[in-house]
N, C-alpha and C positions, 0 to 999 in steps of 0.2 A: 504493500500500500504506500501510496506516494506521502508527503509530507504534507501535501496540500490536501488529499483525502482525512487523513488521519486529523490534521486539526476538524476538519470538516465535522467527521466523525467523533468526534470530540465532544463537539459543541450541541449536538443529540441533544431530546429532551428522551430523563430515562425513560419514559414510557416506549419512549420508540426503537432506544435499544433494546427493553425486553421483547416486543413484538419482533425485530428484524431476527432476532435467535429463531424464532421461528420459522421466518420466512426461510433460514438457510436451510433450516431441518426439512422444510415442504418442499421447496425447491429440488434437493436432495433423492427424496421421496418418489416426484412426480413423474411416471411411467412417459419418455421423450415420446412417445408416439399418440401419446394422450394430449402432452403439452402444444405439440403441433395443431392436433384435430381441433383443440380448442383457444388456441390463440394464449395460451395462458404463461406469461411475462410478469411476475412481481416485482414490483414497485421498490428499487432502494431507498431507505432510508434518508440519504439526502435531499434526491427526487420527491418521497414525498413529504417530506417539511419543505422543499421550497414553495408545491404546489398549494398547501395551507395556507402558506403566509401572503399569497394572491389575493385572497378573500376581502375586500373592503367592508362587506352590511354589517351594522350589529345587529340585533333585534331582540326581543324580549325572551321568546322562544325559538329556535332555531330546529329547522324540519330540514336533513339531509341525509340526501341520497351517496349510497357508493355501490355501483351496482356493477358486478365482475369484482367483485370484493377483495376475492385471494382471501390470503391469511386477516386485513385487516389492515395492514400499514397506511392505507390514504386516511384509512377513520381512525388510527392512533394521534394520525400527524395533525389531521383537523381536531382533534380533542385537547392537544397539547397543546395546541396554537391558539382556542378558545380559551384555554385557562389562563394560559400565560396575558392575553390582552390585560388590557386595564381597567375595559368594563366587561364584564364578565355577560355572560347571557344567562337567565334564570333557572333555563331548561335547555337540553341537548335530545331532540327525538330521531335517532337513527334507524336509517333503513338502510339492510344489508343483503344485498344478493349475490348468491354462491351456487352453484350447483353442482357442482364437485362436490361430495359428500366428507373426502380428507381432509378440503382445505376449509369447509363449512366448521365443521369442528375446532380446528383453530382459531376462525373468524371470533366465534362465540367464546373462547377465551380473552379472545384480542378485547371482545366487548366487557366483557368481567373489568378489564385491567381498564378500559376507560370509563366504568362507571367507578371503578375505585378513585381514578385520578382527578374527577368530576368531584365526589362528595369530599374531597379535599380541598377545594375549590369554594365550594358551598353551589355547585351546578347539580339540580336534578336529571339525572340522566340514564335512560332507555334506550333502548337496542332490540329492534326485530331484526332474526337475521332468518331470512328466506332462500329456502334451497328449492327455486324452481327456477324454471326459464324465463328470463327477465324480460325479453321480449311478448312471449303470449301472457305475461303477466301485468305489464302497461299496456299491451295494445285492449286488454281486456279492461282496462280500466278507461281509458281515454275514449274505448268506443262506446261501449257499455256502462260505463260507470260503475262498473263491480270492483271495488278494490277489494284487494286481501285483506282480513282480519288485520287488523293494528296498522298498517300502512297509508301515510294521511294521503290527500285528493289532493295535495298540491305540496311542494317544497322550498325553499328557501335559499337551500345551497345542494349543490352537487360538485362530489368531486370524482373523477374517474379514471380509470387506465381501464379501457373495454378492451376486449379480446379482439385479437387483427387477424381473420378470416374470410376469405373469399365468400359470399353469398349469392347461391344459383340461383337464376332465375324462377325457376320454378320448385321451390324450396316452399316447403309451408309457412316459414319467417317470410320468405318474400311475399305472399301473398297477405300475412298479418298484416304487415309492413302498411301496405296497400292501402289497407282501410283506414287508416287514420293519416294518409296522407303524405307516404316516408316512400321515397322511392330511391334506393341504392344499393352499391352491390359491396359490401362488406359490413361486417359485426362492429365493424367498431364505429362507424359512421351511424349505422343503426342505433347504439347504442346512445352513441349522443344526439341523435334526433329524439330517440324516446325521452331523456332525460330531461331534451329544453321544453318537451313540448307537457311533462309534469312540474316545473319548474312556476312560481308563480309569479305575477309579475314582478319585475324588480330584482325575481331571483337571480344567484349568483351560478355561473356554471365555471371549474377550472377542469382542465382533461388533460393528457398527456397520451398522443396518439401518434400514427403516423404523417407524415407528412404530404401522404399521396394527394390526401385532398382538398388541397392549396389547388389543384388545373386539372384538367383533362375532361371529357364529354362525361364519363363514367357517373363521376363526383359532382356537377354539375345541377344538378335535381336538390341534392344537398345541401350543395353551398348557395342555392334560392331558399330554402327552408332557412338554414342559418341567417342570411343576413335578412329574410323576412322575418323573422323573430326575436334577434339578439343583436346587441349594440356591443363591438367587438373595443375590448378594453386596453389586449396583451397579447404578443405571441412572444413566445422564447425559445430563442434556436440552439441546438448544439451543435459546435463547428467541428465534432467529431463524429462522425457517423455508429460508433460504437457507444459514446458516452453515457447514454441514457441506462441500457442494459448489458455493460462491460460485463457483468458476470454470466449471463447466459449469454455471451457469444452473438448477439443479435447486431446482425449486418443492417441496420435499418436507419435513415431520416427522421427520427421525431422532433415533436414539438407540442410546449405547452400554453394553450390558449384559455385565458378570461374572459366572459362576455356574460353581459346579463341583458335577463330575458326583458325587451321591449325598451324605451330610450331613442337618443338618437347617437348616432357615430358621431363622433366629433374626433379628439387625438384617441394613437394608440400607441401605445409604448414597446418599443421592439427589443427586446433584450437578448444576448448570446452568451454564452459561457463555451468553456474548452470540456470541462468534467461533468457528473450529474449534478443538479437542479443549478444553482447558482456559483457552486464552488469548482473547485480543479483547474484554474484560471482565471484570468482577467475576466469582467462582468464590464460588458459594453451597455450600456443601456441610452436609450435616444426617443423623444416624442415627435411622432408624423402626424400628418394631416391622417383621415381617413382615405382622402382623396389619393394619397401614394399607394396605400396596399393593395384598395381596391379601386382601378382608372375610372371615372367615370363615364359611360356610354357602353363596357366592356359587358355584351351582349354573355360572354362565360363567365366573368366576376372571379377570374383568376384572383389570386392571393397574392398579392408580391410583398417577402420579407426583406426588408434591407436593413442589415443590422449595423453597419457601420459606414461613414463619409465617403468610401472609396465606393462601396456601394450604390450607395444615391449617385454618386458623380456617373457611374453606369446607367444607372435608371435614367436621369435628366437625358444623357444623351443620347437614347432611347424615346426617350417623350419627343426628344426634338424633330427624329426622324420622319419626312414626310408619307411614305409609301407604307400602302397597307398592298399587300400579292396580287386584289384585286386590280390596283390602281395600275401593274405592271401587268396587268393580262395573264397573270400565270397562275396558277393553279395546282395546288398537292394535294395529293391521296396515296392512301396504302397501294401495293403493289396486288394487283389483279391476282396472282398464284397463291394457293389456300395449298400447300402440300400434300399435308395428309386427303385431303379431297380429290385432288388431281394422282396421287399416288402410281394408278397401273400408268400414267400417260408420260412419268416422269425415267429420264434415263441417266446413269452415271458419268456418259460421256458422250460428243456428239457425237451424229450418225448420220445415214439415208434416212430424210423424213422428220426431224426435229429442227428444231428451233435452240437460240441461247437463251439458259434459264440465269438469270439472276440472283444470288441469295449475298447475307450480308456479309459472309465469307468473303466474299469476291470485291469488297472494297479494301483496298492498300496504299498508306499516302496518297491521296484525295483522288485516287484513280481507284477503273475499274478493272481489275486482274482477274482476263477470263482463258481459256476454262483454268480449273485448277483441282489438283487430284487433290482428296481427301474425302469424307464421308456425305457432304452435299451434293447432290445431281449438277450437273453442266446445264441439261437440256431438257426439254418439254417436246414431246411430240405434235407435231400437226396432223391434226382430228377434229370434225365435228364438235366436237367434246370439249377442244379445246379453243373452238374461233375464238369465244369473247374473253380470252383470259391475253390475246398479245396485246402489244403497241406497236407502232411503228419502229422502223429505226429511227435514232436521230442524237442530239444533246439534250439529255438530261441530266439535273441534281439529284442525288440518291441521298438519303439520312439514312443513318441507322434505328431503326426504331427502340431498340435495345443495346445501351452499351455493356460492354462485358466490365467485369470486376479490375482486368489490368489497363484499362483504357483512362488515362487519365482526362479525358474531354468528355463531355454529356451528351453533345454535338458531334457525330463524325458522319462529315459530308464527303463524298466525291463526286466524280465527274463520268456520266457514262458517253462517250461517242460514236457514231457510226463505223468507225474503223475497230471501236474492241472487239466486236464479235460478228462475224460475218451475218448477211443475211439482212431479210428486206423488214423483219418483226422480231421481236423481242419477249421477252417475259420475265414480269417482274417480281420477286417471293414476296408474301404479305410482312413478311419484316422488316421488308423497307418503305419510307416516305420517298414519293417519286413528285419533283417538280417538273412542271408539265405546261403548255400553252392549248387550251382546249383539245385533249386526250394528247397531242403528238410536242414533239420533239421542240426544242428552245433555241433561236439563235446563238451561235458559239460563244459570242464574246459575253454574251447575259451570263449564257450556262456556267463558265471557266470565272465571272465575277460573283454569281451566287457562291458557289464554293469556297472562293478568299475567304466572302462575308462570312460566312456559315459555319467555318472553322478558326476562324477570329479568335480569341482569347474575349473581345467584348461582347461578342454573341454568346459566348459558353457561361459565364459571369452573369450575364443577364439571364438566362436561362434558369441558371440557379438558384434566381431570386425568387421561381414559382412552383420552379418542378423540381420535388421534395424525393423525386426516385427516380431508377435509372431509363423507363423509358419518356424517348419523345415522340407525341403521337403529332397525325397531322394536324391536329386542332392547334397544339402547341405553336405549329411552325406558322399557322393562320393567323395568330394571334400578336406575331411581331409585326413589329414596325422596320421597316429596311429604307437604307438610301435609294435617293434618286435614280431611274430609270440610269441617266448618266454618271453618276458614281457607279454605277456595278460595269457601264462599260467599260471605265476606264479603271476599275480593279482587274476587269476579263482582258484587259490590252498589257496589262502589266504583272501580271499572272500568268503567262505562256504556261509554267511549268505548275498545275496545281500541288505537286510535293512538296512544296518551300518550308524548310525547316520554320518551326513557329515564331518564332523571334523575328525573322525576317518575312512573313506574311502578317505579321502585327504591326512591323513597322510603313507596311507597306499600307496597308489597310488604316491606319491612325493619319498617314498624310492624306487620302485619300478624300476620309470625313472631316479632314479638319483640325486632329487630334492632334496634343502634342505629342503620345505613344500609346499605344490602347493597351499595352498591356499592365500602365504604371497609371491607367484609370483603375484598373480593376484588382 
C-alpha cells in the first residue's frame, strides 16, 4: 500500500474499517463466475467515504436508498458521514437491497454496526435490508404503488454502486423496465433510473458507475430521463482507469456523479483524482457552466468531462470548429459485413469469385494493409446473398470501432484507396466506422486530411472528454465538430504519407488550425 493510500486509510471512520474486514472476507468468498453474472464490485472504503461526503441536504428525517448493497460499505460511509456532521438528523430510515443471500447476511451486520454508531450519536436509526430483485421491486412500486413492507414511497438520498451488466433486450427487467418509463441496456443505468425516479423531490442521488454512459445511441434514452429529472451537481473522474476497483482487477472508466432530483442546472463541479474517491493524488477540482458538459442544441446530450485547463483549452477549440460531417457532405456508418451472419460467404484468402473483405486487423499506420495472413478472412464472396453488403471502390476513412488494450489512441483512423485491394467493390466488417460521401468513395485529398485530423492527439483528447470506454461508435464520430472543408485539404496536401510519426502529424495539424502545437493543448 502506497503512503498516500495508507494515510488515506488512516483517516477511516472506524465504523468503516470494521465493515471493509468484511468486505475482504466476501470479496474472498465470492464464487468469480457469480461475480461476473452479477456485476458484483464492492465499494473501497475510500470510495465510499468520498461518495458520502457529496451529500449537501440535511433534513429532519432522512429516507435512503442503497440498492446492490454488497456487504454495506456505501451505508457504513453514509452513517459515519451523518454522525460526524454538525447537525445531526433525528432519524436515519435505510433501505437495503441485496440479493445474494452471502452478502445479505453481512449487509444486516453492517446495519447492526450502524445502528450502534447512530444511538451514539443520539440518531434513531432502522435498516430494512431486502433480498429480492430490486428492479421488479421498484418497478412494482412506481407502477402499482405496492411497496414492500417497511420501504417508504419516496427517499431523500440515495447512494449507489449498481451492478454493470449487459441487459437483453428481451429480458423480463427489460420489459419491467418499460413500464415505468426506463428504457436501457444495462443494470446499472437501470439501477439508477429506478432510484431517481423513487427519489423525492429535492432528493439527493451520489453513484459510482461506469463511464459508458456519458455518449453513444445505447445510453441515450437514459441520459433524456436523467437530465429530465435531475439537476447535475458533480462528476468525479479517475485518471487511472484501474483506480476505483484496484483490488478486483477491474479494467474499467468510472465515475462518481451528484445530482438531485428536479432544480435547474446551473455550475457543476468536475473533480479528478489519480487513486480511489479523492485521495492517491492530486485532487483537481474546477466549477463549469452546465453549458460545457452538456452543448447546448446537442440533439445526444453527450457528457463532456473536463477536468483540468488543458482540457477546456481542447474543448474551446472544439466549440470553435465550424463543420459539422453534414456540412462537408460526408457521411459514416458501420461497415455493411455482420460476420458471423455472412459466415458460409466468407473466405481466408482471395480467390475466383470474391471480393476484399475488410476487418480492423487490416489497419496499420493510418493505412490499409490488405490481404494479411492470420485468423481474419481477406475476402467475401460474390453472391446474391451478398449484393447489399459491398461498396464501391474508392477513398475512404476507416475508424476502429474498438480499440485494443495496447493501443494507446481511442481514435485509430486510416486511409482505404482504390489501389489497396484490387477490384471494382469492397467490403467493409461491422467493426469498422467507414467515412463515406453518399454510400461511395471520398475525394483523395478530403480522404488523406480526415485521417491527419482523426488521428491528431487533439481529436483523441477531445474524445476523451465523453467517451468513458474503449469503443467509438459512429454516432461519436457525428457528433464532432471538424475544420473547414479547406483545412482538411490542405492537411490531405500535406499529409502525402498518412504514417507520420505523431509528433510530426501534431505539428503539422496545430499549424494547420491555427494552433501553437496540439499536442501541448492537450
Amino acid at each position: 500500500m502506497s503512503r498516500a493510500a495508507r494515510l488515506e486509510a488512516a483517516a477511516l471512520p472506524p465504523l468503516l474499517d470494521r465493515v471493509d474486514l468484511d468486505r475482504i472476507e466476501a470479496a474472498r468468498a465470492l464464487d468469480p463466475r457469480t461475480r461476473s453474472e452479477l456485476g458484483q464490485f464492492l465499494t473501497p472504503p475510500p470510495v465510499a467515504s468520498f461518495m458520502a461526503s457529496l451529500f449537501e441536504r440535511s433534513c429532519e428525517e432522512i429516507r435512503v436508498l442503497d440498492a446492490g448493497a454488497g456487504v454495506g460499505s456505501l451505508l457504513a460511509a453514509f452513517t459515519a458521514s451523518a454522525c460526524a456532521r454538525r447537525i445531526h438528523p433525528s432519524a436515519i430510515r435505510a433501505t437495503g437491497f441485496e440479493i445474494d443471500p452471502r452478502l445479505a447476511a453481512y449487509l444486516r451486520r453492517t446495519a447492526r454496526a450502524c445502528r450502534d454508531e447512530c444511538a451514539g450519536a443520539g440518531i434513531d436509526f432502522t435498516a430494512r435490508i431486502i433480498e429480492a430483485d430490486f428492479i421488479r421491486s421498484a418497478v412494482e412500486q412506481l407502477d402499482g404503488g405496492r411497496a414492500r413492507p417497511g420501504m417508504p414511497r419516496s427517499f431523500t438520498h440515495a447512494i449507489l454502486n449498481p451492478p454493470y451488466k449487459k441487459l437483453n433486450s428481451d429480458t423480463e427487467a427489460r420489459a419491467a423496465l418499460r413500464r415505468v418509463g426506463i428504457e436501457t441496456s444495462n443494470l446499472y443505468t437501470a439501477f439508477l433510473g429506478l432510484a431517481i425516479l423513487l427519489l423525492e423531490p429535492g432528493g439527493e442521488l451520489v453513484a459510482i458507475t461506469p463511464r459508458s454512459f456519458c455518449n453513444g445511441l445505447y445510453f441515450r434514452p437514459f441520459r433524456e430521463l436523467f437530465f429530465r429529472e435531475m439537476s447535475l451537481r458533480r462528476v468525479h473522474v479517475f485518471e487511472s482507469r484501474k483506480a476505483a476497483f484496484a483490488e478486483d482487477e477491474v479494467l474499467q472508466e468510472n465515475v462518481i456523479i451528484h445530482a438531485v432530483r428536479g432544480g435547474e442546472c446551473g455550475s457543476v463541479t468536475i473533480s479528478s483524482s489519480r487513486g480511489p474517491g479523492g485521495g492517491g493524488g492530486p485532487l483537481s477540482v474546477r466549477s463549469v457552466p452546465f453549458e460545457h458538459v452538456v452543448r447546448p442544441g446537442d440533439p445526444e446530450l453527450f457528457i463532456h468531462v473536463v477536468p483540468d485547463d488543458a482540457g477546456e483549452k481542447v474543448a474551446a477549440t472544439f466549440a470553435r470548429m465550424p463543420s459539422r460531417l453534414t456540412d462537408l457532405d460526408v457521411g459514416v456508418s458501420t461497415g455493411k459485413v455482420v460476420d458471423f451472419r455472412a459466415r458460409e460467404f466468407l473466405r481466408q484468402e482471395p480467390e475466383r469469385g470474391t471480393g476484399p473483405l475488410i476487418y480492423p486487423t487490416h489497419l496499420a499506420s493510418g493505412v490499409v494493409r490488405w490481404p494479411k495472413r492470420g485468423k481474419k478472412p481477406n475476402a467475401l464472396v460474390e453472391a446474391p446473398e451478398t449484393a447489399d453488403l459491398w461498396m464501391p471502390s474508392g477513398n475512404y476513412v476507416l475508424v476502429k470501432r474498438f480499440s485494443s488494450k495496447e493501443e494507446r489512441r481511442r481514435v485509430v483512423a486510416a486511409l482505404f484507396t482504390p489501389e489497396t485491394a484490387p477490384g471494382d467493390r469492397i467490403g467493409f466488417e461491422n467493426h469498422l466506422n467507414v467515412f463515406h460521401r453518399s454510400g461511395e468513395g471520398l475525394p483523395a485529398v478530403m480522404a488523406r486530411g480526415l485521417v491527419a485530423f482523426l488521428n491528431s492527439t487533439l481529436v483523441d483528447t477531445h474524445v476523451r472528454q465523453f467517451n468513458g470506454h474503449t469503443q467509438v461508435n459512429a454516432t461519436d464520430l457525428r457528433n464532432l465538430r471538424y475544420p473547414t472543408l479547406e483545412q482538411i485539404e490542405q492537411l490531405g496536401r500535406r499529409t502525402p504519407d498518412p504514417g507520420l510519426p505523431h509528433d510530426e502529424l501534431d505539428r503539422i495539424v496545430g499549424e494547420v488550425l491555427g494552433l501553437e502545437h496540439v499536442s501541448s493543448a492537450c
